[in-house]
C-alpha positions as CSV (number, residue, x, y, z in Angstrom):
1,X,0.0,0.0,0.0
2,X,1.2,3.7,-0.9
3,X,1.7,6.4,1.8
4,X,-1.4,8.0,0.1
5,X,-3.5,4.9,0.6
6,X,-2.5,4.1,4.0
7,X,-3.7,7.9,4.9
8,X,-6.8,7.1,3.0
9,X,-7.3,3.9,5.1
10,X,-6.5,5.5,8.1
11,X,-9.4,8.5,7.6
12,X,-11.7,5.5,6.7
13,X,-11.1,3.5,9.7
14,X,-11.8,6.6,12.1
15,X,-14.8,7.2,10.3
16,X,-16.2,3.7,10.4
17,X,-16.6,2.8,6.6
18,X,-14.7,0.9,4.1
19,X,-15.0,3.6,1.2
20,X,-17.7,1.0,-0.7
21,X,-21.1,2.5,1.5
22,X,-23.5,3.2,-1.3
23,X,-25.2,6.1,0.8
24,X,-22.1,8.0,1.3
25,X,-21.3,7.9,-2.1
26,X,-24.4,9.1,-3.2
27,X,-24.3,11.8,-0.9
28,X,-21.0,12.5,-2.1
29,X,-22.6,12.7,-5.5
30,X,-25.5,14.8,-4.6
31,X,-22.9,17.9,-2.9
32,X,-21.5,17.6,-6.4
33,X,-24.3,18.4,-8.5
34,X,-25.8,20.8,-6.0
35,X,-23.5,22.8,-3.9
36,X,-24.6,24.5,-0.9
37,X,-24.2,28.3,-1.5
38,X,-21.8,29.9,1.1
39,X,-22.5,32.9,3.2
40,X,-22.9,36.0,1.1
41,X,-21.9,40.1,2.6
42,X,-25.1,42.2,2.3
43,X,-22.8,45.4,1.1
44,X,-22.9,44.0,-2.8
45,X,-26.3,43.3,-2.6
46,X,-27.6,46.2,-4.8
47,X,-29.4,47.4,-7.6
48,X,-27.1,48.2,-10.8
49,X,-26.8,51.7,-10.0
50,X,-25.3,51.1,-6.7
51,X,-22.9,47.7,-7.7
52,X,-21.4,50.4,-10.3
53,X,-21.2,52.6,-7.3
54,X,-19.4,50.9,-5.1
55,X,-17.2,49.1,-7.8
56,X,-15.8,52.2,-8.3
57,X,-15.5,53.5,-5.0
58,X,-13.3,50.0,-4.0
59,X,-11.9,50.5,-7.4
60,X,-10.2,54.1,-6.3
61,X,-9.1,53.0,-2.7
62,X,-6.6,50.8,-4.1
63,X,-5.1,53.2,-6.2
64,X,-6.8,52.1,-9.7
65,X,-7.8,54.7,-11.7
66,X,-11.6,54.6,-13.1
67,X,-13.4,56.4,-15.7
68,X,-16.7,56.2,-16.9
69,X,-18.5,56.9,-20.4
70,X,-22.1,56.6,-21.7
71,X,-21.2,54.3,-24.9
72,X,-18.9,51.8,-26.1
73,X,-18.5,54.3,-28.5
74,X,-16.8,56.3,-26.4
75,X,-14.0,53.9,-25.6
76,X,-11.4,54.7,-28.2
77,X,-11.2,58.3,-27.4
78,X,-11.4,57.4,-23.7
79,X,-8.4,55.4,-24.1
80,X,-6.3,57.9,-26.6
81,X,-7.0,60.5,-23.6
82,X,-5.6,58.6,-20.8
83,X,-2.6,57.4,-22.9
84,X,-2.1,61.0,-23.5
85,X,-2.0,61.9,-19.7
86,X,0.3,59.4,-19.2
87,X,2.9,61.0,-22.0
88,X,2.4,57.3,-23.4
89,X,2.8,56.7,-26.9
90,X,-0.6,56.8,-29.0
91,X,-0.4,52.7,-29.3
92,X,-1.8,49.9,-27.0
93,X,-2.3,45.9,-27.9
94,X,-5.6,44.1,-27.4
95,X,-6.9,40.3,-28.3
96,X,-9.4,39.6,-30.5
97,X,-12.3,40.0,-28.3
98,X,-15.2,40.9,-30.7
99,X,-16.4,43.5,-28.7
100,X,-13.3,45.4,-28.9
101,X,-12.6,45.2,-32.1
102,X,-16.1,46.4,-33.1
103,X,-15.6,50.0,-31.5
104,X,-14.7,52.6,-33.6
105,X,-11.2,53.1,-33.7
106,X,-11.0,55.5,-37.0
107,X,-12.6,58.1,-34.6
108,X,-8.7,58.4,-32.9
109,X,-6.5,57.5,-36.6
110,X,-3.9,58.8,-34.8
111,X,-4.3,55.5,-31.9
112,X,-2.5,52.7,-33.5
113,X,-4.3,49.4,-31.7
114,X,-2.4,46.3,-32.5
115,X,-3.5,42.3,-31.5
116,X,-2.1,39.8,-29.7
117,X,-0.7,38.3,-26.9
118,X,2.1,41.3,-25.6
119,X,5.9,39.7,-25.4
120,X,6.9,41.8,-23.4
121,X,8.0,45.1,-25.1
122,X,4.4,47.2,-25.0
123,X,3.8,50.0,-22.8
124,X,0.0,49.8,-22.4
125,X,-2.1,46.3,-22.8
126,X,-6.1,46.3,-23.3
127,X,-8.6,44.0,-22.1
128,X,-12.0,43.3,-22.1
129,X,-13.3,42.1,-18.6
130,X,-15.6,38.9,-17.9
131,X,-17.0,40.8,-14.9
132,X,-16.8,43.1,-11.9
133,X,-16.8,42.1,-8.2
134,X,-18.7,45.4,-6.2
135,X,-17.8,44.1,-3.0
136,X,-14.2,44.5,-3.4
137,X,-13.7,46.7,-6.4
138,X,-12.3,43.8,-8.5
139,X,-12.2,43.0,-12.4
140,X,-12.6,39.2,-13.8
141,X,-10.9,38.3,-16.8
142,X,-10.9,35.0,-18.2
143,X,-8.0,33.8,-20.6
144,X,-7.6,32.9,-24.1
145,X,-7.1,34.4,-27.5
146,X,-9.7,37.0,-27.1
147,X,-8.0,38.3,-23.6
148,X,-4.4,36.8,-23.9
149,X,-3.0,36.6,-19.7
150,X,0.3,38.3,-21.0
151,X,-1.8,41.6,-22.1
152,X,-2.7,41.7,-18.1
153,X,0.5,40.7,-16.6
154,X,3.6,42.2,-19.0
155,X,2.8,45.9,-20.0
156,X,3.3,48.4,-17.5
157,X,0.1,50.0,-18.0
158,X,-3.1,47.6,-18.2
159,X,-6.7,49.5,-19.5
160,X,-9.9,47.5,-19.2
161,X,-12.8,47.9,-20.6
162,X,-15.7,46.7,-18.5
163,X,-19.9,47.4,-19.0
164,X,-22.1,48.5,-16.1
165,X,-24.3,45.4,-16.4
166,X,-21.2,42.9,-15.9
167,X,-20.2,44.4,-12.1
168,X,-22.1,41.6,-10.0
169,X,-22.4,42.3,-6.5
170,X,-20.4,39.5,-5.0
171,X,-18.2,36.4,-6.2
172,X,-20.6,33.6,-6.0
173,X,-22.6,35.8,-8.9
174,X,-19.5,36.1,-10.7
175,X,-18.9,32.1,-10.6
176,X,-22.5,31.3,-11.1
177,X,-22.4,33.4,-14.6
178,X,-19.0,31.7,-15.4
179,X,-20.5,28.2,-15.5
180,X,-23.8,29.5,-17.1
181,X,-21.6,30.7,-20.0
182,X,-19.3,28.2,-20.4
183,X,-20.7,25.1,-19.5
184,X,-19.3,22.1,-17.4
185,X,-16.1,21.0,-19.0
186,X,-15.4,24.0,-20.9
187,X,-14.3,26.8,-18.2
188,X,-11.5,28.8,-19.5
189,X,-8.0,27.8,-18.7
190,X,-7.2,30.6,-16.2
191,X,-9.2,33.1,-14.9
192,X,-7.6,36.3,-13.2
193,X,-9.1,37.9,-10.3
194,X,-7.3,41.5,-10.5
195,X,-7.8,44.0,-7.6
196,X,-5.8,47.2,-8.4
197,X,-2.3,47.3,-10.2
198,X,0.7,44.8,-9.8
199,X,2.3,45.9,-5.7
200,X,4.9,45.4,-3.0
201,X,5.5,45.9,0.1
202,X,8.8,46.1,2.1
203,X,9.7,45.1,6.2
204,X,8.9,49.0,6.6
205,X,5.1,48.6,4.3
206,X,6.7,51.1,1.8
207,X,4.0,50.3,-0.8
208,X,6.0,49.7,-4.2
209,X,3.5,49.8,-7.6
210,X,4.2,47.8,-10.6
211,X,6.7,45.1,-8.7
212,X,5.1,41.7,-10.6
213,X,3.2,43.5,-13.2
214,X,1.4,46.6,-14.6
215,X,2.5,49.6,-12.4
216,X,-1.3,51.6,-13.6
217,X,-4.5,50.0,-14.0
218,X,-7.1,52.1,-15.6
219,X,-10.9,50.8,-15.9
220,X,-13.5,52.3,-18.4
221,X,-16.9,51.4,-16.9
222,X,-19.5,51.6,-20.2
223,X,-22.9,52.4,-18.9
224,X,-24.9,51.2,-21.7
225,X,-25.3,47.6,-22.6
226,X,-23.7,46.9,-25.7
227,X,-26.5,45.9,-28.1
């Protein structure tokens, strides 16, 4: 018998079964399929209005910067403004999330967008997020081709685009939707739970920005629904 197995045994024999009781397995079975939902905090539990709310306000106390327009039409200018405030070259790289690429970037011809997963060597990195946690002011982005990981992780600044109706009120909402929209056996390969930009704190909790990834993080919240 393996080390593994004799534990196994071991937590068997305290409990009085020999792993083959039909009823336990079933029960087993039935926690599976049906989870128990956890305790939920009352403070996301808002109408829209107020999730966006306090989104933002958890967004801002850890130092991300937010910005809100009326349209995904207003995105591209939105993000040729703040590269602009930042003295940042008129250039960021996306995926090929559909509903980026379907704004209208000739508005800004002087924004160059590019696609693909970043290697490394751009300044600013856009993504499209899965969702919005209000609770705790964090963005949910799921990986793949349309959000590459590296486009979150390598530039130094990081711009996401999020809609209004997307910022659920807690984490169990967030995960519920997930497996709604994916499906059992499909569920993305990673899934990034991002609460302000990349920091680091020394023995003397000097707070250092940008120390395992993007230094900025700047979230556009679009208040209509994209049709």
């Amino acid at each position: 018998m393996t080390a593994k197995g004799a534990i196994f045994a071991g937590i068997r024999r305290s409990l009085g079964t020999s792993g083959a009781d039909i009823a336990r397995r079933a029960d087993v079975s039935d926690r599976l399929q049906r989870p128990p939902k956890g305790l939920i905090p009352a403070r996301g539990q808002l109408d829209r209005a107020g999730r966006v709310e306090l989104f933002v306000a958890e967004a801002k106390t850890v130092s991300t910067t937010v910005e809100r327009v009326a349209t995904a039409a207003d995105v591209p200018a939105a993000i040729a403004d703040y590269l602009r405030s930042k003295n940042l070259p008129q250039a960021i790289r996306s995926g090929a999330d559909p509903r980026l690429a379907s704004l209208p970037w000739d508005t800004e011809p002087q924004l160059t967008v590019t696609q693909g997963p970043s290697k490394g060597d751009d300044l600013a990195g856009l993504s499209h997020a899965f969702a919005g946690v209000a609770e705790t002011g964090t963005l949910v982005l799921t990986s793949g081709p349309d959000n590459p990981t590296t486009l979150a992780f390598l530039p130094e600044f990081h711009l996401v685009v999020i809609e209004a109706a997307d910022i659920a009120g807690d984490y169990e909402a967030v995960w519920d939707r997930l497996r709604a929209t994916y499906g059992k056996g499909e569920m993305p390969r990673n899934l990034n739970f991002i609460t302000g930009p990349s920091r680091s704190g020394d023995i003397e909790q000097t707070i250092l920005l940008g120390a395992h990834g993007p230094k900025s993080l700047h979230v556009i919240v679009v208040e209509a629904e994209t049709p």
